[in-house]
GUZA-942963 format. One record per atom (N, C-alpha, C): x, y, z; residue in one letter. Coordinates in pm, whole numbers, plus 50000, padded with zeros to 5 digits. Example, Ala and Ser with C-alpha at 12.3 -4.5 7.8 and 13.67 -1.06 7.14 Angstrom:
! GUZA-942963
513194943150780A
512304955050780A
513204967050780A
512854977550708S
513674989450714S
512905000350787S
//
This chain:
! GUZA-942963
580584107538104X
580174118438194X
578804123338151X
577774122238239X
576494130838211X
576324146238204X
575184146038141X
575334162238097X
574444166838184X
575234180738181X
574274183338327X
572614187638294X
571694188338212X
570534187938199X
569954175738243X
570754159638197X
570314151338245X
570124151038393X
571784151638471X
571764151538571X
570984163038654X
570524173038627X
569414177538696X
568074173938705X
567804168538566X
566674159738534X
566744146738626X
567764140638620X
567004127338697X
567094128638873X
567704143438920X
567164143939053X
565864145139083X
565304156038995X
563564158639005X
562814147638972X
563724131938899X
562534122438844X
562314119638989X
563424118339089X
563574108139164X
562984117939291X
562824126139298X
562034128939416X
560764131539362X
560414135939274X
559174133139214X
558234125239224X
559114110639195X
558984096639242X
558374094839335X
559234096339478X
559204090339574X
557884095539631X
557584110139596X
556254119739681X
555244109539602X
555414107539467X
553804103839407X
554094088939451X
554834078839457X
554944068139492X
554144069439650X
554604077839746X
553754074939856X
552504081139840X
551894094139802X
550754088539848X
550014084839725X
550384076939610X
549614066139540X
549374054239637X
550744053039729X
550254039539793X
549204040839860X
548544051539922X
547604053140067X
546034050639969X
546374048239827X
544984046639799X
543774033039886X
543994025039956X
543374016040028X
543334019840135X
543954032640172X
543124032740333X
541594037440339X
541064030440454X
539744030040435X
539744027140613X
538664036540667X
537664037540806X
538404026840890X
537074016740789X
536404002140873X
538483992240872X
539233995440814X
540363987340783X
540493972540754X
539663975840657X
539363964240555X
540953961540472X
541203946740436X
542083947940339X
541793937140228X
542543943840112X
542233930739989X
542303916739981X
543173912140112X
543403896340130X
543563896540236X
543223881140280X
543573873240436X
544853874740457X
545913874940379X
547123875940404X
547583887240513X
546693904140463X
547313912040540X
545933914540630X
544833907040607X
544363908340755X
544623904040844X
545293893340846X
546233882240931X
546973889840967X
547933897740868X
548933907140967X
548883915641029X
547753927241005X
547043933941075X
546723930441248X
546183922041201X
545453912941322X
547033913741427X
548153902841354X
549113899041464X
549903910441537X
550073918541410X
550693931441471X
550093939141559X
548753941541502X
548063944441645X
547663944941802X
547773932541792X
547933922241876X
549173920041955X
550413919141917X
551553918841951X
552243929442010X
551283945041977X
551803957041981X
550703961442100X
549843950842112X
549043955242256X
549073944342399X
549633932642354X
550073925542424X
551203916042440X
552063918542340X
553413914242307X
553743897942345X
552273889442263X
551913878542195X
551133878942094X
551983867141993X
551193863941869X
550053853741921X
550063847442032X
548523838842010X
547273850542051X
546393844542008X
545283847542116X
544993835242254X
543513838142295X
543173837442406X
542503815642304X
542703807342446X
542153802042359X
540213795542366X
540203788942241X
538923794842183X
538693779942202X
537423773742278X
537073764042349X
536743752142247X
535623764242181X
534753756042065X
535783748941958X
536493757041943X
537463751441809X
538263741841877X
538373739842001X
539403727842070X
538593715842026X
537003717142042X
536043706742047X
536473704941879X
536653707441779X
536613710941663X
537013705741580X
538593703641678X
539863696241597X
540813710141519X
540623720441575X
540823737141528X
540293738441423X
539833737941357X
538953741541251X
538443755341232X
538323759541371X
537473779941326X
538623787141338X
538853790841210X
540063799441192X
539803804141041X
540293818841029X
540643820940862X
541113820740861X
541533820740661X
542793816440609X
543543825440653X
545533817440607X
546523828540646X
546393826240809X
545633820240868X
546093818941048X
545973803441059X
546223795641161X
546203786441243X
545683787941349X
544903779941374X
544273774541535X
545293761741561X
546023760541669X
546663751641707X
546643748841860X
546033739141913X
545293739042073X
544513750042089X
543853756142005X
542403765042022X
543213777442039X
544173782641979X
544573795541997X
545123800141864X
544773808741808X
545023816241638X
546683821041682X
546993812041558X
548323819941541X
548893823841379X
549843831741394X
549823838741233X
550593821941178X
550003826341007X
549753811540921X
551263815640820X
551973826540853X
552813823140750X
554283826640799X
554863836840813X
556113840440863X
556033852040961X
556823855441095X
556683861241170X
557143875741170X
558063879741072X
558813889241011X
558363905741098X
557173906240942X
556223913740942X
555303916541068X
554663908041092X
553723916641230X
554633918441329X
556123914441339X
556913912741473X
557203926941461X
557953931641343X
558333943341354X
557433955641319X
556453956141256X
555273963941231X
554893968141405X
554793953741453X
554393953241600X
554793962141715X
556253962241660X
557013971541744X
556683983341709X
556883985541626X
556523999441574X
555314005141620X
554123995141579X
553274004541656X
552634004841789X
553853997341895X
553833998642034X
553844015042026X
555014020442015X
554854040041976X
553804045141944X
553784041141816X
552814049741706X
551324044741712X
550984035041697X
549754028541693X
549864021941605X
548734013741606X
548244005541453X
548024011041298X
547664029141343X
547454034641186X
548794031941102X
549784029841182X
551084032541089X
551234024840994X
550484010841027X
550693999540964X
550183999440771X
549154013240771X
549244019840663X
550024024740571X
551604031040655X
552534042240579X
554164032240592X
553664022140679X
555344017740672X
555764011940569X
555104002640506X
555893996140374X
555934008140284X
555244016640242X
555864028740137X
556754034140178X
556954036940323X
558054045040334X
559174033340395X
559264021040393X
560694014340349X
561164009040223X
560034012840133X
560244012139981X
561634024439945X
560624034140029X
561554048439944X
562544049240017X
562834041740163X
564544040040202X
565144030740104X
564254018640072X
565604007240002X
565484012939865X
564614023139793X
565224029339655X
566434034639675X
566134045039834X
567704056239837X
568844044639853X
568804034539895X
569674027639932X
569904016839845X
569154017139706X
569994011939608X
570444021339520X
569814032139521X
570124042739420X
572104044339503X
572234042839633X
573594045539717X
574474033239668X
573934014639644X
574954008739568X
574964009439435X
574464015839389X
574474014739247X
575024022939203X
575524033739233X
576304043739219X
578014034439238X
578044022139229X
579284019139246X
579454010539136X
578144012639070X
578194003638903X
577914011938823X
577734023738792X
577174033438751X
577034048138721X
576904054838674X
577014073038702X
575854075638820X
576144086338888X
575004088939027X
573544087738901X
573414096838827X
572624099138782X
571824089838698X
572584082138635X
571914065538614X
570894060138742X
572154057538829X
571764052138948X
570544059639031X
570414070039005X
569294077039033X
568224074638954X
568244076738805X
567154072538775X
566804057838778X
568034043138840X
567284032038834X
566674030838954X
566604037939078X
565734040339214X
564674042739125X
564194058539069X
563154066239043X
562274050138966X
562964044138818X
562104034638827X
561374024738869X
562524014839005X
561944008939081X
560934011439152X
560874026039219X
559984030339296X
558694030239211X
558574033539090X
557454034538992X
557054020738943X
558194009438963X
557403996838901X
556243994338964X
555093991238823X
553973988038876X
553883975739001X
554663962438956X
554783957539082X
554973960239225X
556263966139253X
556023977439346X
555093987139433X
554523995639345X
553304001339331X
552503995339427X
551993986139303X
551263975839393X
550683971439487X
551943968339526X
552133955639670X
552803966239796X
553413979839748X
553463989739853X
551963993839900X
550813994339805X
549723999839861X
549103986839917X
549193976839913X
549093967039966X
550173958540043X
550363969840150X
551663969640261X
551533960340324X
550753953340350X
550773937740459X
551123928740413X
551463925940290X
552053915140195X
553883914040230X
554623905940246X
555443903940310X
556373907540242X
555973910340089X
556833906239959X
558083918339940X
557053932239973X
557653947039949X
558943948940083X
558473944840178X
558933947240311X
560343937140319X
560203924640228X
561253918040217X
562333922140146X
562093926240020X
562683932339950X
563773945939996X
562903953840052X
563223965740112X
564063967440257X
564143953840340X
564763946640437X
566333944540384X
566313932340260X
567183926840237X
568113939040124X
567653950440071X
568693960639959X
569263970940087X
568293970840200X
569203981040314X
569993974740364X
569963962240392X
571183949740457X
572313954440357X
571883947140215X
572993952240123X
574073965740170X
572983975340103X
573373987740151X
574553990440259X
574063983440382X
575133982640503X
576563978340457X
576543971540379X
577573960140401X
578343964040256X
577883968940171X
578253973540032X
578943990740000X
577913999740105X
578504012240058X
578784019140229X
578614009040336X
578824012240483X
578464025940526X
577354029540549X
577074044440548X
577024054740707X
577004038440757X
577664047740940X
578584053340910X
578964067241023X
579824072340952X
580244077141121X
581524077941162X
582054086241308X
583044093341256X
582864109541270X
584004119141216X
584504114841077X
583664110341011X
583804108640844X
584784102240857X
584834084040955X
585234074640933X
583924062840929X
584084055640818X
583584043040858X
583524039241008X
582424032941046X
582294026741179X
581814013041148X
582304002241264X
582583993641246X
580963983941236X
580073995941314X
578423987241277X
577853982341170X
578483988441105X
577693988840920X
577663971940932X
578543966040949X
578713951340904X
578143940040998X
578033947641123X
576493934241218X
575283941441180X
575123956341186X
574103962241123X
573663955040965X
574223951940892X
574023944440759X
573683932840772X
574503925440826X
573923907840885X
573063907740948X
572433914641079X
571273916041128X
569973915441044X
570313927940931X
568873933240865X
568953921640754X
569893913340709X
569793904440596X
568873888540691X
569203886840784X
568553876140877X
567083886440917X
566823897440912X
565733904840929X
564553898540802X
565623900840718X
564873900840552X
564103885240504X
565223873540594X
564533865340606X
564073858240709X
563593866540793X
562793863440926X
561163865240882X
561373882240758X
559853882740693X
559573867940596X
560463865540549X
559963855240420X
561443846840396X
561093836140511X
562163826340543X
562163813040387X
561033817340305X
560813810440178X
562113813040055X
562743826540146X
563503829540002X
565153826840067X
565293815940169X
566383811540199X
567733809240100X
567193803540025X
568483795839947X
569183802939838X
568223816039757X
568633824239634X
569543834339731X
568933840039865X
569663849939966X
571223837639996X
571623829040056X
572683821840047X
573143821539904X
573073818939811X
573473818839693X
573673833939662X
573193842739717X
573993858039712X
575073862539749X
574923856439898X
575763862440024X
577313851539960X
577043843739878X
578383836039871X
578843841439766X
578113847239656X
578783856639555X
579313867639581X
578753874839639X
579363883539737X
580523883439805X
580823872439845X
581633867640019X
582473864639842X
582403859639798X
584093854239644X
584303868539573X
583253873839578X
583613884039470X
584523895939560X
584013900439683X
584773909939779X
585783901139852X
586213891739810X
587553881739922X
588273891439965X
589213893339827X
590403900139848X
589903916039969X
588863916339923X
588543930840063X
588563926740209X
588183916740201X
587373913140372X
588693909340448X
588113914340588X
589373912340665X
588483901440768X
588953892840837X
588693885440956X
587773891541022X
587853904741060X
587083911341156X
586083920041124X
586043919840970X
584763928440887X
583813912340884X
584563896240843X
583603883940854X
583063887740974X
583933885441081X
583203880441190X
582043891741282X
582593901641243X
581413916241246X
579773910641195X
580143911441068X
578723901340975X
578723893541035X
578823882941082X
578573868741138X
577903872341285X
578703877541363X
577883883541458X
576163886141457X
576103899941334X
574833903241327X
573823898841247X
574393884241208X
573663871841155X
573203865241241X
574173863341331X
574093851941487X
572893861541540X
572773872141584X
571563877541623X
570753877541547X
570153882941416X
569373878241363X
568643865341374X
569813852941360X
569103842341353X
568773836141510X
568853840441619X
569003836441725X
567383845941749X
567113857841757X
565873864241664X
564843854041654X
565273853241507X
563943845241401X
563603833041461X
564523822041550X
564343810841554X
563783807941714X
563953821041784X
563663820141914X
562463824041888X
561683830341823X
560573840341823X
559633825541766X
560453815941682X
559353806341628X
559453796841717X
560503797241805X
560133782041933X
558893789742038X
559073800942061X
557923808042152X
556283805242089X
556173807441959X
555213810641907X
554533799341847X
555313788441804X
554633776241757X
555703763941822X
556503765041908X
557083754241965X
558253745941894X
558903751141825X
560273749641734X
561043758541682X
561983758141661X
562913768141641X
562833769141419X
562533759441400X
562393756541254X
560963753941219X
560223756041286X
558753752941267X
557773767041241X
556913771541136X
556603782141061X
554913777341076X
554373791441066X
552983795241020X
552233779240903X
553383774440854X
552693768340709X
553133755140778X
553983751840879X
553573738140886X
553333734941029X
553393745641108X
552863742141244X
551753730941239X
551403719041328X
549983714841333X
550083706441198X
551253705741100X
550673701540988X
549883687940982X
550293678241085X
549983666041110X
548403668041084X
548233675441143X
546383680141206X
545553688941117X
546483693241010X
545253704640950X
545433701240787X
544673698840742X
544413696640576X
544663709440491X
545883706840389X
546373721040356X
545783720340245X
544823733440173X
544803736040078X
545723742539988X
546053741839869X
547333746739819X
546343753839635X
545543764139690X
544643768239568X
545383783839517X
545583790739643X
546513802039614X
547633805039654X
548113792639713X
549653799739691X
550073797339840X
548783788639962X
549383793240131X
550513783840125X
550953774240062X
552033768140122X
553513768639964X
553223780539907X
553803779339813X
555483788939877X
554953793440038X
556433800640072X
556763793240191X
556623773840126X
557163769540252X
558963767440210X
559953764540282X
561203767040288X
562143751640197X
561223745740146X
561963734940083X
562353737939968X
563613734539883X
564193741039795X
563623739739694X
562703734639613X
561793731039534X
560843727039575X
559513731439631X
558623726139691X
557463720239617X
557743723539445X
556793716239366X
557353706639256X
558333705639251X
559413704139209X
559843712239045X
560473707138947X
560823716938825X
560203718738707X
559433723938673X
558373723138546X
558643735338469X
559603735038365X
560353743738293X
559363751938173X
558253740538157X
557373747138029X
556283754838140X
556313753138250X
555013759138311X
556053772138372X
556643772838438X
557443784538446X
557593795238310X
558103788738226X
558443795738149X
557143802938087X
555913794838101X
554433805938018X
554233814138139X
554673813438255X
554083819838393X
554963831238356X
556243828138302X
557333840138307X
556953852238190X
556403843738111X
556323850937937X
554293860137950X
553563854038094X
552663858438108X
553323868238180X
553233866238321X
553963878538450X
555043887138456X
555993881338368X
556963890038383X
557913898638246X
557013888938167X
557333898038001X
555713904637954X
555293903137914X
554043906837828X
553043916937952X
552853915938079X
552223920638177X
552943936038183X
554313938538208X
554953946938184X
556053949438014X
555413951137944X
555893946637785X
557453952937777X
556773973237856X
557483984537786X
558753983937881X
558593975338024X
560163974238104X
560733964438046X
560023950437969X
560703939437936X
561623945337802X
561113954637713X
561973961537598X
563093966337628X
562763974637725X
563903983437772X
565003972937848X
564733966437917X
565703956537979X
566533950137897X
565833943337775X
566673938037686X
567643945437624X
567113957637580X
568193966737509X
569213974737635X
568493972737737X
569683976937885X
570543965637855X
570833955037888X
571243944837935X
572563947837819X
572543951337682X
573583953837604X
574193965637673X
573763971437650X
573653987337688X
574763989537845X
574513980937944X
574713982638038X
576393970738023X
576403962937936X
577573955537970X
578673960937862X
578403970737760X
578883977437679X
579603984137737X
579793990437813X
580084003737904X
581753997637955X
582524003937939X
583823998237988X
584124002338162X
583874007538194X
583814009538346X
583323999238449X
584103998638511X
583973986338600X
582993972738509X
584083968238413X
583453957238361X
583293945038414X
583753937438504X
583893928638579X
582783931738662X
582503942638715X
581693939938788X
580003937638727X
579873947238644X
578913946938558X
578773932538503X
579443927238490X
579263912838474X
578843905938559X
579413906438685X
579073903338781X
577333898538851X
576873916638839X
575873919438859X
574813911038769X
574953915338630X
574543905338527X
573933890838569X
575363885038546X
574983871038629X
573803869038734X
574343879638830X
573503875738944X
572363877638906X
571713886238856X
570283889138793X
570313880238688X
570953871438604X
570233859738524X
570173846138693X
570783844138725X
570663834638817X
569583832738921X
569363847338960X
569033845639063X
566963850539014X
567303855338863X
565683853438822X
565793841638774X
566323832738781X
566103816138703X
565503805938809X
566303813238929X
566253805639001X
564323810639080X
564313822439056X
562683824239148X
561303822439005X
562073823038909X
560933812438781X
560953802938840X
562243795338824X
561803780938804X
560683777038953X
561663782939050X
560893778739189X
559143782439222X
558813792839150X
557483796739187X
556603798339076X
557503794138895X
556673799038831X
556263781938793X
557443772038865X
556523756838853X
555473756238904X
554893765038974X
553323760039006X
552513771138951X
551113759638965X
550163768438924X
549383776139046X
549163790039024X
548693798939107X
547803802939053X
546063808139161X
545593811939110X
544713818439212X
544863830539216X
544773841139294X
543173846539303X
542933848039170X
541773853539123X
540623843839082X
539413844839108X
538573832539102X
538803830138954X
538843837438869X
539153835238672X
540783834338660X
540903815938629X
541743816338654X
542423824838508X
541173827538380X
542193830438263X
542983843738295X
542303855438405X
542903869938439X
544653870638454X
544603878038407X
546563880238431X
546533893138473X
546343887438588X
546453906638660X
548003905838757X
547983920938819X
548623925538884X
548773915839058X
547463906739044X
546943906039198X
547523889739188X
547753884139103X
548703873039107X
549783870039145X
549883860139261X
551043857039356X
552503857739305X
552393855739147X
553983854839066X
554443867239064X
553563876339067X
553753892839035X
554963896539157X
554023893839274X
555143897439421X
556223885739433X
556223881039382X
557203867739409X
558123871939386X
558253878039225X
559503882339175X
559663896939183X
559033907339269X
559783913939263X
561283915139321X
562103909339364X
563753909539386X
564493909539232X
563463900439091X
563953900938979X
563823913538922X
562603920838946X
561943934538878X
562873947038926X
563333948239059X
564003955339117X
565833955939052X
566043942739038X
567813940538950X
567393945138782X
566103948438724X
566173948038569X
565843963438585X
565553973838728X
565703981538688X
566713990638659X
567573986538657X
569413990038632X
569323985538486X
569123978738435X
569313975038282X
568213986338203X
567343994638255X
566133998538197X
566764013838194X
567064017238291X
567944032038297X
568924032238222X
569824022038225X
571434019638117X
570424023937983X
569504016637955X
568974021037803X
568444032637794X
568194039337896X
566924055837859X
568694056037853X
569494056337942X
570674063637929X
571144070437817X
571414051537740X
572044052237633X
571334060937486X
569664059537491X
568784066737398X
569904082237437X
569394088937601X
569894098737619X
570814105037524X
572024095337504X
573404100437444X
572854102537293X
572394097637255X
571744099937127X
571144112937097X
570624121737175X
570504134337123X
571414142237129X
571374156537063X
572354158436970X
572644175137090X
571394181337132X
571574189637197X
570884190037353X
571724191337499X
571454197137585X
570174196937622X
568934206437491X
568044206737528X
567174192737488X
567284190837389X
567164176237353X
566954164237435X
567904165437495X
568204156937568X
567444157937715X
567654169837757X
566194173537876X
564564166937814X
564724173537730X
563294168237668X
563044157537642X
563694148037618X
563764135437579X
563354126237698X
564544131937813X
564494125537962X
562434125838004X
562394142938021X
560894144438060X
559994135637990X
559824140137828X
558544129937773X
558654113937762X
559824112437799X
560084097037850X
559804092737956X
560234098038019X
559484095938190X
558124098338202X
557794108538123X
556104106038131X
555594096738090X
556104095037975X
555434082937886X
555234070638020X
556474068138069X
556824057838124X
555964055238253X
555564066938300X
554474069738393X
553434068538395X
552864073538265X
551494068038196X
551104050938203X
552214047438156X
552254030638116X
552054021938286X
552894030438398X
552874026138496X
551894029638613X
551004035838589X
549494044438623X
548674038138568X
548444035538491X
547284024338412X
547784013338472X
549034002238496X
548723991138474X
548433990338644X
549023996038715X
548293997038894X
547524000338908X
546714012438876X
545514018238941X
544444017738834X
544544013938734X
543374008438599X
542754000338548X
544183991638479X
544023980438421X
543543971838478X
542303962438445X
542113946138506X
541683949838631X
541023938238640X
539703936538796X
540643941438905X
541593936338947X
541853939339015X
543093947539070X
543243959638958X
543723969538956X
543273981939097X
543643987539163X
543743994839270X
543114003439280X
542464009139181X
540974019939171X
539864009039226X
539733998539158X
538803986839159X
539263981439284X
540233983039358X
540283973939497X
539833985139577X
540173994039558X
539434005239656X
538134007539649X
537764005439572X
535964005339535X
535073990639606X
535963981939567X
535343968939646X
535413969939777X
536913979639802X
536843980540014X
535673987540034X
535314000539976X
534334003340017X
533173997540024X
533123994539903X
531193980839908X
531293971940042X
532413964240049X
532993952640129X
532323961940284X
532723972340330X
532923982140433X
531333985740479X
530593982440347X
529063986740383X
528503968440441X
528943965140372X
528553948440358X
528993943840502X
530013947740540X
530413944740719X
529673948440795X
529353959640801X
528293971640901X
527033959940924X
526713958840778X
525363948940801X
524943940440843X
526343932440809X
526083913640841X
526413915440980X
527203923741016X
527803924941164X
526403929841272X
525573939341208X
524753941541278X
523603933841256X
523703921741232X
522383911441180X
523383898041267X
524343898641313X
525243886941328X
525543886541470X
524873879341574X
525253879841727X
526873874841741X
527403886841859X
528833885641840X
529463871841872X
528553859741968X
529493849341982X
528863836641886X
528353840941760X
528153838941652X
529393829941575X
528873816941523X
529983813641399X
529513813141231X
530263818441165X
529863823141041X
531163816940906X
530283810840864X
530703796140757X
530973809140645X
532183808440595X
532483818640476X
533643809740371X
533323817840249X
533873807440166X
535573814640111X
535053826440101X
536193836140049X
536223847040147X
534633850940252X
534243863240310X
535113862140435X
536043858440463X
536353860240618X
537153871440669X
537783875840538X
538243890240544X
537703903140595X
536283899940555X
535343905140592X
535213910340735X
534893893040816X
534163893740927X
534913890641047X
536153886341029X
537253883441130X
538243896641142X
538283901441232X
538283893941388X
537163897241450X
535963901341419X
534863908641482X
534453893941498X
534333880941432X
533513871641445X
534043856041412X
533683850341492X
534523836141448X
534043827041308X
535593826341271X
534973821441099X
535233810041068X
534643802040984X
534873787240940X
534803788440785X
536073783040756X
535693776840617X
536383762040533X
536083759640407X
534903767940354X
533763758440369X
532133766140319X
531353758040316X
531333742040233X
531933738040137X
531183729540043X
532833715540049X
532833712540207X
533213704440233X
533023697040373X
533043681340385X
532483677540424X
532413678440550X
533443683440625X
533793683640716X
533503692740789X
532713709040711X
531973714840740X
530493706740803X
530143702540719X
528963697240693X
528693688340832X
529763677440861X
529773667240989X
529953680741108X
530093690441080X
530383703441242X
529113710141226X
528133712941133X
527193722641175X
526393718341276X
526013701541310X
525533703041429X
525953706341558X
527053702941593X
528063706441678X
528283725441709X
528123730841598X
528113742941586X
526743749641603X
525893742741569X
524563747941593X
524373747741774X
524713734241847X
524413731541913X
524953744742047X
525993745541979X
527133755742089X
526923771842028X
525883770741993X
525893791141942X
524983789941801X
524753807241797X
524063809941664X
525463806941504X
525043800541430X
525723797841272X
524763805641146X
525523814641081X
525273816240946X
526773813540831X
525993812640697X
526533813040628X
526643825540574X
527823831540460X
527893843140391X
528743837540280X
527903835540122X
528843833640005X
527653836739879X
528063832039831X
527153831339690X
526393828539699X
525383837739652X
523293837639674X
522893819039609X
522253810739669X
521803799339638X
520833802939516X
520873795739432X
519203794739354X
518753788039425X
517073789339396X
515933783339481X
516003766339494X
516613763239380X
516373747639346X
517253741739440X
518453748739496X
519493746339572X
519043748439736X
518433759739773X
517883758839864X
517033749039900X
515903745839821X
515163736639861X
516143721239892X
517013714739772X
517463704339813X
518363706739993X
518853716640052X
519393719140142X
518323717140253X
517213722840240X
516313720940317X
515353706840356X
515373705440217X
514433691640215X
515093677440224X
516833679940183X
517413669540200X
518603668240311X
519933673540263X
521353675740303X
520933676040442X
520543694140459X
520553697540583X
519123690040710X
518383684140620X
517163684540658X
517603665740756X
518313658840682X
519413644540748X
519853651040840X
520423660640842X
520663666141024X
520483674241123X
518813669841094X
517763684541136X
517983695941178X
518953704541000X
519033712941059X
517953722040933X
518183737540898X
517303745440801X
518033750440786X
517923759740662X
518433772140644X
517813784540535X
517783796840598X
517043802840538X
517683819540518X
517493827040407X
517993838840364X
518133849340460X
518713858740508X
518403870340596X
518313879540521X
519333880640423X
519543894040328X
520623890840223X
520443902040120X
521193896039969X
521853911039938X
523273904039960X
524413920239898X
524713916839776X
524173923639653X
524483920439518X
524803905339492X
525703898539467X
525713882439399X
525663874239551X
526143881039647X
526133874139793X
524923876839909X
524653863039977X
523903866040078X
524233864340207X
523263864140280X
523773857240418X
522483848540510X
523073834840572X
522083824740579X
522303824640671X
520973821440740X
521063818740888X
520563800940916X
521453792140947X
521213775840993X
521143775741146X
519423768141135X
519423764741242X
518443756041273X
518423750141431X
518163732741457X
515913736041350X
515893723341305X
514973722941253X
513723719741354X
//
């Protein structure tokens, strides 16, 4: 039984939480609605789009038919000259809806605020492994994991929204919270199958660990389930998946056919950060146990040191406890399994997010991958403040203990999001802004039916401008006449040295009479204007 200092204490952690959790996330909103990656400008874009004309293509785009689709940024597809989203339909479908109502600003506040529903709504199953007040404070930490954090302020990422999809499905189906005259109602359970086929409609990559749940689940609750609680769930699976698979025969012409392999016949995949690392094959790189395992001992132990401590000494802590031991076991398991299973699968490859590949930041694809693992270890991390808890001797003690622990713990989780490393979230907000001046410019130096060769910049300049990349392949190289011929072309990447210019001029470009020459220089980047010689 908790004492009640604690248990007053960990209500205030947890709403505490949730206020500074949201608006820490809003640190990236910005004017111009710039974002840190193609990923969520892509989603931006579709949701947008979808929520003003309720299609994911666009209009199609002539030049790029001539092209072979080629003018497109990353994270989209051109497929018969029309952009379509490059990865899963999830996200802009339902963002989309949403801001048919509201507008597009929302697309700012929704992933924080379905973070802080699927905390309340694990903090609601966890209370069935747990004291409320445990279970309260393992919400308050999730909500604070720096991962989390994160990738909530960087809401267009599919990763948070998946997560937060698939613990309210749970939720449904685990603690049934419809309620008619303080009876259960019978929705909770297509309502649950729905939002679990929701969860992987965002990120159809995490197919097989979600089946390998739902069957632990489906053995472990047998003896509960009745025929008509299955076929309830099954139902609001059957919609779900009738959903996800209709929405991908509309949108790319198959019912099993995705953002990552639409067109694959036709488009040369690069695989440098990670675009085809959430395609749906059960090992898609296959098993590399020593490379996982340094990816794991980089990202998910040493990156977060002071949760990996606490977890370990949870993990005793939490199976010690004689109350519902079976299930606690249970749970256990599933959190060794089901983090074995998203190492091995994503930490066999190499990712590399950040142009250095030595950085071990926050902004690395392994970071969001696993949060579904970060989210199950925060139950082992609370069992241990718990257990410290019991260790003091008085009431007040023990209040005090809770507070300068939680601060501490706050400190640790404030630095490693908004501080630490390049690309920590003070530093991404500072680059939107530079980035935000750097648009204004090139945009107003850049005629709008303009094509503009970018190497990393397309984040930048799309959708205002049609983008190609990248420069320093060949296939670029065989289109600039073609591109010259049909409209104004610049480039935007890394300032040339002179010695480089000249060979471009005097040789490369000069074989296919074309030039190229400086307009203007934004700190290490410029922008070139090619044209017929």
């Amino acid at each position: 039984m908790a004492s009640k200092p604690f248990r007053h204490w960990t209500q205030w952690v947890f709403a505490a939480a949730a206020i500074l959790f949201f608006f820490g996330s809003l640190i990236l909103v910005n004017p111009s609605n710039l974002y840190v990656s193609p990923d969520e400008t892509a989603n931006a874009f579709f949701g947008t789009r979808f929520s003003e004309t309720g299609s994911f293509s666009t209009d199609v785009n002539e030049l790029s038919l001539i092209l072979g689709d080629r003018i497109h940024p990353r994270s989209t597809v051109s497929h018969e000259g029309m952009l379509k989203p490059g990865s899963f339909l999830g996200l802009p479908f339902l963002y989309g809806l949403i801001a048919m109502v509201l507008g597009s600003w929302v697309f700012w506040v929704l992933t924080p605020l379905m973070a802080i529903v699927a905390a309340e709504a694990w903090r609601r199953i966890m209370q069935h492994l747990m004291s409320p007040e445990l279970a309260t404070l393992s919400a308050g930490i999730f909500l604070l994991h720096p991962a989390l954090w994160y990738y909530s302020a960087r809401g267009l990422m599919h990763n948070v929204l998946f997560v937060s999809v698939l613990v309210i499905g749970v939720w449904m189906l685990v603690d049934r919270p419809v309620r008619q005259k303080k009876k259960v109602h019978w929705l909770n359970d297509p309502l649950g199958g729905f939002l679990l086929m929701l969860a992987l409609m965002v990120r159809t990559s995490e197919l097989w660990w979600v089946i390998g749940l739902a069957l632990i689940g489906g053995l472990v609750f047998f003896p509960r389930l009745s025929f008509r609680r299955v076929g309830n769930v099954f139902l609001g699976v059957l919609v779900g998946a009738v959903l996800m698979l209709g929405a991908n025969t509309l949108v790319y012409g198959g019912p099993f056919v995705t953002g990552y392999t639409v067109g694959l016949e036709n488009v040369s995949i690069d695989l440098t950060a990670g675009d085809s690392v959430d395609g749906v094959a059960i090992f898609p790189f296959g098993i590399h146990p020593r490379s996982a395992w340094l990816h794991f001992n980089a990202y998910g132990v040493q990156l977060f040191w002071w949760l990996s401590v606490l977890t370990v000494l949870g993990v005793f802590t939490f199976l010690a406890d004689k109350k519902r031991r079976l299930w606690r076991w249970v749970f256990t398991m599933s959190f060794v399994l089901i983090g074995a299973w998203l190492v091995l699968m994503y930490g066999s490859w190499e990712i590399h997010d950040n142009p250095d590949p030595s950085q071990i930041t926050m902004a690395n694809s392994y970071v969001r991958y696993w949060l579904p693992m970060y989210l199950m270890s925060s139950v082992f991390v609370a069992s241990a403040i718990g257990w410290m808890i019991q260790r003091g001797r008085t009431p007040i003690a023990k209040g005090l203990f809770v507070g300068g622990f939680c601060l501490f713990l706050l400190g640790l989780s404030i630095n490693t999001t908004f501080v630490h490393g390049d690309d920590a979230l003070l530093q991404a907000r500072q680059s939107l802004l530079t980035s935000s001046e750097i648009q204004a410019s090139v945009l107003s130096l850049v005629e709008a039916d303009a094509v503009v060769i970018v190497d990393r910049a397309d984040k930048l300049f799309f959708p205002h401008r049609n983008v190609w990349y990248p420069l320093r392949d060949e296939a670029t190289y065989d289109a600039m006449p073609i591109l010259v011929e049909h409209g104004p072309l610049y480039y935007y990447g890394i300032t040339f040295p002179d010695v480089d210019l000249t060979y471009l001029n005097e040789s490369r470009l000069k074989r296919m009479g074309l030039q190229i020459e400086r307009l203007e220089t934004y700190h290490l980047e410029s922008l070139y204007r090619i044209y017929p010689e």
